[in-house]
TORNUVEX-719486 format. One record per residue (C-alpha): residue number from 1; residue in three letters; x, y, z. Coordinates in pm, 1 decimal, m for minus. Layout:
<rs>
   pos   code          u          v          w
   NUM    ALA          X          Y          Z
...
</rs>
This chain:
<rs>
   pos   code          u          v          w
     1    UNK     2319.7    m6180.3     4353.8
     2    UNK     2284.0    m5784.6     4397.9
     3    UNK     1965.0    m5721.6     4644.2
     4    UNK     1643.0    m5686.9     4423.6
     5    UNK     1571.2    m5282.9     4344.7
     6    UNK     1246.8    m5108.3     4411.5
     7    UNK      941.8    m5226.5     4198.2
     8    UNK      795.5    m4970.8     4002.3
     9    UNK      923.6    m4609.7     3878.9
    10    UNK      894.3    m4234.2     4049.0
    11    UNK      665.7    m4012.1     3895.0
    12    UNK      975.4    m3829.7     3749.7
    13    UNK     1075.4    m4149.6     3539.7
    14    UNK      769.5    m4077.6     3317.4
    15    UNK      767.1    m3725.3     3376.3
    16    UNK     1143.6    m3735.4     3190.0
    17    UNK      975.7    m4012.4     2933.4
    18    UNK      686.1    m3784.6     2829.7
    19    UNK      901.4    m3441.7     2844.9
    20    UNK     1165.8    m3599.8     2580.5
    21    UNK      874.3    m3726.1     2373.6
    22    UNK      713.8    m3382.9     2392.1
    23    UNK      995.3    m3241.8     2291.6
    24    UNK     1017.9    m3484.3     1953.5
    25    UNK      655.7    m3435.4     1894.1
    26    UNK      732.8    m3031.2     1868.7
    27    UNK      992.5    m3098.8     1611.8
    28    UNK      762.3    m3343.4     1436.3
    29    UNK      492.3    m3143.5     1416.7
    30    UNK      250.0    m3354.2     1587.4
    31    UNK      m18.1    m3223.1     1845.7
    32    UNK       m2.7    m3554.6     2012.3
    33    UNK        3.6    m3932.7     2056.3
    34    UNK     m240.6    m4214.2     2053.7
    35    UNK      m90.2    m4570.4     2154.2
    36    UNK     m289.7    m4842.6     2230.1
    37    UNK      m52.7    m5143.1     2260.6
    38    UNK       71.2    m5300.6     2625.2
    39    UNK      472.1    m5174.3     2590.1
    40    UNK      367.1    m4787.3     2501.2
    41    UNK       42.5    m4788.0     2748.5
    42    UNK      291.3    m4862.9     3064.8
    43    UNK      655.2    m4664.5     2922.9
    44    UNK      417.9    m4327.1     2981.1
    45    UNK      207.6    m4444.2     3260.2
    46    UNK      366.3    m4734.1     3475.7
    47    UNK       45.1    m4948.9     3444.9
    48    UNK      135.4    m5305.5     3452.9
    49    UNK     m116.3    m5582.3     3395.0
    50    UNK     m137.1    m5966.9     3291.1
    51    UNK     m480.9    m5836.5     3179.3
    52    UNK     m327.8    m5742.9     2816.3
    53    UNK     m397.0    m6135.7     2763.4
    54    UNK     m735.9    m6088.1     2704.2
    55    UNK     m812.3    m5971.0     2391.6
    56    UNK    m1170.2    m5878.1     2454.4
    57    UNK    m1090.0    m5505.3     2549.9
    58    UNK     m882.3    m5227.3     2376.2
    59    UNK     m651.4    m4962.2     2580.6
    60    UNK     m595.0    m4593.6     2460.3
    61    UNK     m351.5    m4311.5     2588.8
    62    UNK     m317.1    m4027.6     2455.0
    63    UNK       m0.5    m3836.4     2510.9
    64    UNK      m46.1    m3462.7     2400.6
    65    UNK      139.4    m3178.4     2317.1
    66    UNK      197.3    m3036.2     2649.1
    67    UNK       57.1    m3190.8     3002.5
    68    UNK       12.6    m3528.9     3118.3
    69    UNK      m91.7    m3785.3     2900.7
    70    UNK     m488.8    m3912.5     2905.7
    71    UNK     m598.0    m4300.4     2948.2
    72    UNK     m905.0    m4379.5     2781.5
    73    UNK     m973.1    m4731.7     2919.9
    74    UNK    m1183.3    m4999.2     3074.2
    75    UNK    m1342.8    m4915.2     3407.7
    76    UNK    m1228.6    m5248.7     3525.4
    77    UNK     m862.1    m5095.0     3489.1
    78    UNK     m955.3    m4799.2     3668.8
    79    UNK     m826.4    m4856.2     4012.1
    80    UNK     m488.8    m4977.5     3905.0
    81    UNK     m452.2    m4656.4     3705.2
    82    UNK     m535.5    m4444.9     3957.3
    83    UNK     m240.8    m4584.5     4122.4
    84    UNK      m11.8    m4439.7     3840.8
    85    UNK       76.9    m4078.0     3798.3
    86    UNK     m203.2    m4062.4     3560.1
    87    UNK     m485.2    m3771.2     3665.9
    88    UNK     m698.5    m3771.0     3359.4
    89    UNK     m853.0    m4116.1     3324.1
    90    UNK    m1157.7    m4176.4     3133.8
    91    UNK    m1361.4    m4497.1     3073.3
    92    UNK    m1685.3    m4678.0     3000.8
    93    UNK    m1815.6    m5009.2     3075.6
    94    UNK    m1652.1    m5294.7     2846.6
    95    UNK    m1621.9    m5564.1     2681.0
    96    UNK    m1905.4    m5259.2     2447.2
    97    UNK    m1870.2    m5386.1     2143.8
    98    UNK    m2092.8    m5096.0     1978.0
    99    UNK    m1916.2    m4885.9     2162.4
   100    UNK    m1583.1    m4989.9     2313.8
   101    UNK    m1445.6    m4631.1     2394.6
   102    UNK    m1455.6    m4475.1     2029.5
   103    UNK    m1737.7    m4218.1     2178.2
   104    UNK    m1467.7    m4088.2     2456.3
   105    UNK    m1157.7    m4111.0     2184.0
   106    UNK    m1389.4    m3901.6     1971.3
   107    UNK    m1472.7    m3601.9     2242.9
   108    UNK    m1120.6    m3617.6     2335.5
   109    UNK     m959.5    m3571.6     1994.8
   110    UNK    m1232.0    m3367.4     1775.5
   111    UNK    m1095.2    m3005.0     1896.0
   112    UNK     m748.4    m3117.5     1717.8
   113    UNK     m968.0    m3266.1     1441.9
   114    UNK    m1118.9    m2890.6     1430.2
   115    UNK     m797.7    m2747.0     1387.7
   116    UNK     m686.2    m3014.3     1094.2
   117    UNK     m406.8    m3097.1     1349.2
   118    UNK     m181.8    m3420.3     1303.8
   119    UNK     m126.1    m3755.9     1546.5
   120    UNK       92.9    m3967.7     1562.6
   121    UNK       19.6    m4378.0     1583.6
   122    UNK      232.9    m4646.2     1542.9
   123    UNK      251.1    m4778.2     1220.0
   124    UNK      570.8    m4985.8     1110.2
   125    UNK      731.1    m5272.0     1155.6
   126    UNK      666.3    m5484.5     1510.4
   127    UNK      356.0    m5277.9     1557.0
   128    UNK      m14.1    m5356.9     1581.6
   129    UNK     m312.3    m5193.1     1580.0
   130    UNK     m447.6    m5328.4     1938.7
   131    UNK     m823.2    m5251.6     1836.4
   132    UNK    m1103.7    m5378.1     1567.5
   133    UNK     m989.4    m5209.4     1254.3
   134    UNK    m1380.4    m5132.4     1197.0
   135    UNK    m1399.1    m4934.3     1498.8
   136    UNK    m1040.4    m4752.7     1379.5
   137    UNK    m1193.3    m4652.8     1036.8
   138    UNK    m1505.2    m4483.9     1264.7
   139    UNK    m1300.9    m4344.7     1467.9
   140    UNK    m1114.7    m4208.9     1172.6
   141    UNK    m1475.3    m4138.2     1027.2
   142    UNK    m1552.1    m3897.8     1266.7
   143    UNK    m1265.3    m3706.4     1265.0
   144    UNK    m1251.8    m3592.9      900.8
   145    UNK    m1023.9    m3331.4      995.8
   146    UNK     m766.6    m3477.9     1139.6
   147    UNK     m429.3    m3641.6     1012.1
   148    UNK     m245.4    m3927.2     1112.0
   149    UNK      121.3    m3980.9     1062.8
   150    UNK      362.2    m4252.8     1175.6
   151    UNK      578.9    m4183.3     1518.2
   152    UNK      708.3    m4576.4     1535.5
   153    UNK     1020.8    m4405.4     1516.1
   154    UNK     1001.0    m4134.4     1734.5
   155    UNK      863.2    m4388.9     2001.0
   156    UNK     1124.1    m4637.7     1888.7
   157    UNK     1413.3    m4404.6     1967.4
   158    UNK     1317.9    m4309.5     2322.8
   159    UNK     1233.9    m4683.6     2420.0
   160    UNK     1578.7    m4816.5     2260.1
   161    UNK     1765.2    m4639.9     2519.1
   162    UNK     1744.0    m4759.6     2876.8
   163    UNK     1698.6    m4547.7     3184.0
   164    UNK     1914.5    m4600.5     3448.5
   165    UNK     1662.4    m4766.5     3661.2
   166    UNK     1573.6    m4961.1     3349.0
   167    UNK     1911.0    m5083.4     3294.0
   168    UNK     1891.7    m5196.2     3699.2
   169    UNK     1564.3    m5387.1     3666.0
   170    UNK     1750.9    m5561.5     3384.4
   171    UNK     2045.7    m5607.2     3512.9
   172    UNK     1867.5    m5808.5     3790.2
   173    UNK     1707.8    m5993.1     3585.0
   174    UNK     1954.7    m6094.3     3409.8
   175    UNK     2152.7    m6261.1     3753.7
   176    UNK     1855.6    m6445.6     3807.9
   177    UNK     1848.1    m6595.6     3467.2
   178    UNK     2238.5    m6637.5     3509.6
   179    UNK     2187.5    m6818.1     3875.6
   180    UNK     1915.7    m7017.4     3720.8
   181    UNK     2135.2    m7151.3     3425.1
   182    UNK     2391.7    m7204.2     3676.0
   183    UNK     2168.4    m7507.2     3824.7
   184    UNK     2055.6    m7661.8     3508.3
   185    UNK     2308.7    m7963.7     3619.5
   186    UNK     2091.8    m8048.9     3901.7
   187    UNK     1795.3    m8133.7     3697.1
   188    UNK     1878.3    m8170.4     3322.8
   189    UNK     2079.6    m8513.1     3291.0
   190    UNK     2072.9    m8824.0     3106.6
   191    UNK     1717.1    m9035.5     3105.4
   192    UNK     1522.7    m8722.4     3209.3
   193    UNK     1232.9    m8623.9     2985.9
   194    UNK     1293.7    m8266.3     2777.0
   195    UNK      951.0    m8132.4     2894.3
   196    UNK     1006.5    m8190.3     3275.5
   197    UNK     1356.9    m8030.5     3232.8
   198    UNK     1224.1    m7724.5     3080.4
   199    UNK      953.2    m7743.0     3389.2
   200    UNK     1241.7    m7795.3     3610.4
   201    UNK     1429.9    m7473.8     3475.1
   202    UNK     1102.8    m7239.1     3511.1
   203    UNK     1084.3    m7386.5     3916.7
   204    UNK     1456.9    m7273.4     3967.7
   205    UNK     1413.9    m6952.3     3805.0
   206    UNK     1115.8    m6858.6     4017.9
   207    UNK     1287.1    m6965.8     4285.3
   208    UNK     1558.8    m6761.7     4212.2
   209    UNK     1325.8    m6486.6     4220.8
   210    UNK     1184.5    m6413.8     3872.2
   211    UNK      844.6    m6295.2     3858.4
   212    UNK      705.2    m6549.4     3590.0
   213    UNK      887.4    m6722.8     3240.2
   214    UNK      659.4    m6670.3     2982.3
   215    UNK      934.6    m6756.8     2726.3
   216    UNK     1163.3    m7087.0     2748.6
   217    UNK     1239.6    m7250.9     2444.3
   218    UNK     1504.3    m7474.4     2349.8
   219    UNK     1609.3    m7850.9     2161.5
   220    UNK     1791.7    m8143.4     2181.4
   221    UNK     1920.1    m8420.8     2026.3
   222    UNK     2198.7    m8666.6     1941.8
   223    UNK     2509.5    m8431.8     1803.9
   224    UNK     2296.9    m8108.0     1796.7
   225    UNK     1948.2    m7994.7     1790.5
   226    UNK     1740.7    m7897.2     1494.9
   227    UNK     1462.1    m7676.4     1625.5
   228    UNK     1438.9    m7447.4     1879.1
   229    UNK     1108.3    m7299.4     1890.5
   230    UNK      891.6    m7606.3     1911.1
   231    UNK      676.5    m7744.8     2220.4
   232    UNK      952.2    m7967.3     2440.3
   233    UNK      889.4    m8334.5     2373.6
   234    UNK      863.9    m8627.9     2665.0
   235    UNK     1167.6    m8763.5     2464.1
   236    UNK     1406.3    m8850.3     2762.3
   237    UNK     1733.7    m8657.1     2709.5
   238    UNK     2041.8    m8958.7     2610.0
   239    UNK     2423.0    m8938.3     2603.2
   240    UNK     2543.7    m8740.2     2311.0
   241    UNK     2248.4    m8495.0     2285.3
   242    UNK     2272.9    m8130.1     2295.8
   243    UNK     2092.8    m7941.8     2514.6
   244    UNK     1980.8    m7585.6     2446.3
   245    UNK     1770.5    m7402.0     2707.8
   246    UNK     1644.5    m7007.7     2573.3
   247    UNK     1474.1    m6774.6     2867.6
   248    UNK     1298.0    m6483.7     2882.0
   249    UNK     1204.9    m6454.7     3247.2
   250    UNK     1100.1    m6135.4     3403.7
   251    UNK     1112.8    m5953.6     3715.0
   252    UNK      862.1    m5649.3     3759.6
   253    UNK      768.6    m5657.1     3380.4
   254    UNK     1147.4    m5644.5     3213.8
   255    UNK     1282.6    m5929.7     3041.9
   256    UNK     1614.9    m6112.0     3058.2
   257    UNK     1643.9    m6326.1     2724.1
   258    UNK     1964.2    m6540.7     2688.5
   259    UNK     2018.2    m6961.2     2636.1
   260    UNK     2293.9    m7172.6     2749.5
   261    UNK     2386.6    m7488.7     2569.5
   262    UNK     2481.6    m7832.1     2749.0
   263    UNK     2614.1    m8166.2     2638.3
   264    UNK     2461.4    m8486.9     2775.8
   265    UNK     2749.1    m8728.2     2912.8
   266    UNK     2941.2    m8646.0     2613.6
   267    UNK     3075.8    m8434.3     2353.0
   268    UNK     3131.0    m8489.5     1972.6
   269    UNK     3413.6    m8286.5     1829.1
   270    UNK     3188.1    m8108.0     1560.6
   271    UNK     2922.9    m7962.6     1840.5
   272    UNK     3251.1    m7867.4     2049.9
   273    UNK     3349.0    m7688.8     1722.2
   274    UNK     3048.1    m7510.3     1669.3
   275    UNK     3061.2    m7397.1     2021.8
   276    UNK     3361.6    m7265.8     1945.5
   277    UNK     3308.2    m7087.0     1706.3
   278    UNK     2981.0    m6929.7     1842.8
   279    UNK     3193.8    m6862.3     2159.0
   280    UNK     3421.7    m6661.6     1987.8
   281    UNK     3146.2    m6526.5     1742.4
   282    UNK     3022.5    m6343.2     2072.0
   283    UNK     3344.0    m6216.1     2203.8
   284    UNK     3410.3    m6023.0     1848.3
   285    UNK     3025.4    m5857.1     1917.8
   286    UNK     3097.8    m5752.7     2312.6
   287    UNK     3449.7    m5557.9     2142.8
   288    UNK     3217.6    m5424.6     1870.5
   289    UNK     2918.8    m5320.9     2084.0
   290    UNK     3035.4    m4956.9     2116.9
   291    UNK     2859.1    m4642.3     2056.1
   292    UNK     2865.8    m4503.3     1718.8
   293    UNK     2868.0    m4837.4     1569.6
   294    UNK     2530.3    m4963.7     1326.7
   295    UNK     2399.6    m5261.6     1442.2
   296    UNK     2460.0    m5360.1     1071.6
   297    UNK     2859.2    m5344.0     1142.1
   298    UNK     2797.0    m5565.3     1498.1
   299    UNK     2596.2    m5835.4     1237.5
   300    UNK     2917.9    m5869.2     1036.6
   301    UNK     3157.0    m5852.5     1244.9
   302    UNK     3003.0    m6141.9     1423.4
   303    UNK     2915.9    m6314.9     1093.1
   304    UNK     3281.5    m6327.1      946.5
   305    UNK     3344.1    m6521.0     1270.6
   306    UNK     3062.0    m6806.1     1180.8
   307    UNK     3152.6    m6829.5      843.9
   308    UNK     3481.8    m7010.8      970.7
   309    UNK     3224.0    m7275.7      974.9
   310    UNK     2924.3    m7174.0      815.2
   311    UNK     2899.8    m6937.7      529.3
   312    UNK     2485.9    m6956.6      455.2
   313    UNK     2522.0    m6579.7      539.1
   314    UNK     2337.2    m6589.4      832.4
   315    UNK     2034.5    m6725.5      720.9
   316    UNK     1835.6    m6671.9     1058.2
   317    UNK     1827.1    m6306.5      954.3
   318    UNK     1949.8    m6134.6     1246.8
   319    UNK     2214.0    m6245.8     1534.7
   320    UNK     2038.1    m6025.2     1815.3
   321    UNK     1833.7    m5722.7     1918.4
   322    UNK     1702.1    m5518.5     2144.0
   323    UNK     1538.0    m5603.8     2518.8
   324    UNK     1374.1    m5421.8     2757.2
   325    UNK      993.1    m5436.8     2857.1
   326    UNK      952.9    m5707.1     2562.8
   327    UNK     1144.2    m5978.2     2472.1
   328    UNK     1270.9    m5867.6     2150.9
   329    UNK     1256.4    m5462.4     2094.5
   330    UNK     1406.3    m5293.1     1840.7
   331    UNK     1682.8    m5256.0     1667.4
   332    UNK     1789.2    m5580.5     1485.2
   333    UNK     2149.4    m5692.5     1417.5
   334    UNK     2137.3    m5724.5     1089.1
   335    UNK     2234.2    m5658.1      784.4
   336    UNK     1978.3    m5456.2      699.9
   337    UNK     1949.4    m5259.4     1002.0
   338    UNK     2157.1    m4913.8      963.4
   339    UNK     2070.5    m4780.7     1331.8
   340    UNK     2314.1    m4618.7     1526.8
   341    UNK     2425.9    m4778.6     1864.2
   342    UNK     2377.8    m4561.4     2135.8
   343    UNK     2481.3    m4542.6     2525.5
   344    UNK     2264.8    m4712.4     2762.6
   345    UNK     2121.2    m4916.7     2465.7
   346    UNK     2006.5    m5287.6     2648.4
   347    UNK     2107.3    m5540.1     2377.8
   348    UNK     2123.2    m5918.8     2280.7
   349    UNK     2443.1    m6088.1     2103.4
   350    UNK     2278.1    m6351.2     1997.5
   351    UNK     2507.4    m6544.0     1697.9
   352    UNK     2369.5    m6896.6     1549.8
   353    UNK     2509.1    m7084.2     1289.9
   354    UNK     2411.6    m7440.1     1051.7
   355    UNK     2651.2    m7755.3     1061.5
   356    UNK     2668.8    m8121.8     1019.3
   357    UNK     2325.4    m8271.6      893.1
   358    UNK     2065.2    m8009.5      926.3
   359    UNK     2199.4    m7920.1     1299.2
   360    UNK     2174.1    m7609.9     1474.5
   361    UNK     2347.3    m7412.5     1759.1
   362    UNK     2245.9    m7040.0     1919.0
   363    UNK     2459.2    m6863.6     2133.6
   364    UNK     2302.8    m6597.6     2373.2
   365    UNK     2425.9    m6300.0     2599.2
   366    UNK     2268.2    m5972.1     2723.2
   367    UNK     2491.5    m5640.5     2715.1
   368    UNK     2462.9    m5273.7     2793.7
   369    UNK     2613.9    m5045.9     2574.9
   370    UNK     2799.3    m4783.2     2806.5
   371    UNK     3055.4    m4505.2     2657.4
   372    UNK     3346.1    m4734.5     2699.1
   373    UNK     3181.9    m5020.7     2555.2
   374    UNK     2937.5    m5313.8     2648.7
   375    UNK     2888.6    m5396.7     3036.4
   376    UNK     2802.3    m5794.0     3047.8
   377    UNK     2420.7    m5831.9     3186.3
   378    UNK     2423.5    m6200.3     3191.4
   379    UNK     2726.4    m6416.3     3342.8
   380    UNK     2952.9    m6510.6     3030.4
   381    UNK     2911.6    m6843.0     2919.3
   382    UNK     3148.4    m7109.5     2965.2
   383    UNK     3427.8    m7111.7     2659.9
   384    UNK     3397.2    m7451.9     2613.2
   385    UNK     3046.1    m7653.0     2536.9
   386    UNK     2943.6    m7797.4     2933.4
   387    UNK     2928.2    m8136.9     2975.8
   388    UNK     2680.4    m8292.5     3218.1
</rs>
C-alpha cells in the first residue's frame, strides 16, 4: 500500500474552492452563501469534527461575494477553527436556545438585506436545513429585504469534481478498504457468528489504517442474502451462505465505499451466476465511465447487462453514485439522472440485481473518471464468486 499522504489541505486548496465558487456566485447573481451542514462547513474551511453528532448546536458560514468566507459558530468550536484558514470567526455561548447565533447571522447579513440582495442556501434534493426551522423563519423575519435562492447546484458542481489531493486521500482509502477485504478469509468462515465477523472486519480495517468505519453493512444466508441494510444477526455463518460485506471506512474524513461478496464452503450454480453477471455488469460501467457520458447512459449500459438475468429494471433505483467527503454524494446512476460525467469525478459502480426466491446480490467498485477513462480506486474484485 502507497505511504499515507499529508492530513489536511494548504490554505490554497480552499483558496481555489472559494475562488471557483466566487466566480459561479458572480454569474448567479448571488452576493453570497450561507451553508450550515457538516460536508459544505469543512469543503470551504477544512474544519473537521465528530462534534456534527450532536445535534444540540447549529454551524453557519457564510461565503461572500469577494474575501474569505465568515464562521458563525459555537465558541466551543472556536479553537479548532482558528486552526483553519478562517480569520473572521464569530460566536456566542451555546447550546442558546433563544438565541443560538440568529443575533450574529442577523448583523452579519442585514447590510445585503438593505440592499434587497440575494443568497444562496441549499435547498434540493440530499440537503437539510441543519437548524430549528423556527429560528430560520426569524432569521428570515428580520431580514425582510433579502432573497433567498437555491445554489444546491452550484455547490453540487464544484464538490462532484475531486481535487487532486482529494482524489489521493481517496485513493488511499480505498487500498485500505481493498487490504482489509483481502483478509476477510481469516475471520469470516463457517460456524462464526455474522455480528463478530462484521466486528472482525472493522478491527482489520483499523488496523490497516482507516481512521474509523462508521458504515459496514452487509447479509447472509443459505444461496444468497435478502437484506443488506439490517443490524448483523448472532446467526453463525453455515456452508452454502453468501456473504456480503459493504464499507465505508475513512481516512482523514473521505470515504471509501465498496462490498465484496464470499461463499461459505460452497457455491450453488445460481449465486455463481449472479456473480457473473454482476461481474461483468461492472466491467461494461469501468468502459463506459468516460467523460462526456450522463450518468443516465452508465445506468443502462450496466442494466442491459443484469437483465441477462434480471429484467425488474433495476428496481433499487440507482446502480452507484458519487463519493467523496460523504458516503454517497451526488450524482446518481440512474435513469433519471441526466448529469454530465466529468474528469476527476470520484464515482461508485455499484450494479445489484434480484434472483432465485427473493435473493439479492450487490456488486461494488470505486473509480476515478480521468480523460482516458476510469482509473480503478479499489482492487478489482475477483471474476468468480470466492469461496471460503
Amino acid at each position: 500500500m502507497a505511504k499515507a499522504p499529508p492530513k489536511g489541505f494548504p490554505s490554497v486548496e480552499f483558496e481555489a474552492r472559494t475562488a471557483k465558487a466566487q466566480t459561479a456566485m458572480d454569474k448567479a447573481g448571488l452576493s453570497g452563501l450561507l451553508l450550515m451542514s457538516e460536508a459544505e462547513v469543512r469543503y470551504f474551511t477544512g474544519f473537521h469534527t465528530l462534534f456534527w453528532q450532536s445535534p444540540t448546536r447549529p454551524w453557519f458560514l457564510f461565503v461572500p461575494a469577494k474575501g474569505k468566507p465568515i464562521a458563525i459558530i459555537p465558541e466551543i468550536g472556536a479553537k479548532l477553527m482558528r486552526q483553519t484558514w478562517i480569520d473572521d470567526i464569530r460566536t456566542w455561548n451555546a447550546p442558546n436556545p433563544s438565541d443560538d447565533g440568529i443575533s450574529l447571522l442577523t448583523e452579519l447579513l442585514s447590510p445585503l438585506a438593505n440592499q434587497s440582495a440575494t443568497i444562496g442556501m441549499l435547498k434540493g434534493h440530499e440537503t437539510g436545513l441543519r437548524m430549528p426551522l423556527g429560528d430560520f423563519e426569524r432569521l428570515i423575519a428580520n431580514l425582510p429585504g433579502l432573497r433567498t435562492e437555491d445554489a444546491t447546484g452550484l455547490v453540487r458542481s464544484l464538490r462532484m469534481v475531486k481535487s487532486p489531493r482529494e482524489i489521493e486521500k481517496l485513493s488511499y482509502i480505498c487500498a485500505i478498504g481493498s487490504s482489509t477485504f483481502g483478509r476477510v478469509p481469516e475471520f469470516a468462515y463457517a460456524g462464526k457468528p455474522l455480528d463478530e465477523v462484521f466486528r472482525s472486519f472493522r478491527q482489520a480495517a483499523l488496523d490497516a489504517g482507516a481512521d474509523d468505519v462508521p458504515y459496514l453493512v452487509g447479509g447472509a444466508d443459505q444461496g444468497g442474502y435478502h437484506d443488506v441494510i439490517s443490524p448483523p444477526s448472532a446467526k453463525p455463518l453455515q456452508a452454502g451462505d453468501i456473504l456480503m460485506l459493504d464499507t465505508g471506512a475513512t481516512w482523514d474524513g473521505y470515504f471509501c465505499d465498496f462490498d465484496r461478496n464470499f461463499a461459505i464452503t460452497r457455491a450453488d450454480d445460481l449465486s455463481r451466476r449472479a456473480y457473473d453477471v454482476l461481474w461483468r455488469a461492472t466491467e461494461a460501467g469501468i468502459a463506459a465511465a468516460q467523460p462526456g457520458t450522463t450518468c443516465r447512459e452508465l445506468f443502462h449500459t450496466m442494466q442491459s447487462v443484469i437483465a441477462e438475468m434480471d429484467s425488474s429494471g433495476g428496481d433499487v433505483g440507482r446502480l452507484g453514485h458519487g463519493l467523496g467527503m460523504q458516503l454517497t454524494e451526488w450524482p446518481s446512476h440512474a435513469a433519471f439522472d441526466d448529469t454530465i460525467i466529468q474528469e476527476n469525478m470520484v464515482l461508485t459502480l455499484e450494479p445489484s440485481l434480484s434472483y432465485g426466491d427473493g435473493r439479492i446480490m450487490v456488486h461494488e467498485e470505486n473509480i476515478v473518471v480521468r480523460s482516458a477513462g476510469a482509473e480503478l480506486l479499489t482492487t478489482r474484485a475477483a471474476q468468480e464468486l470466492p469461496v471460503i
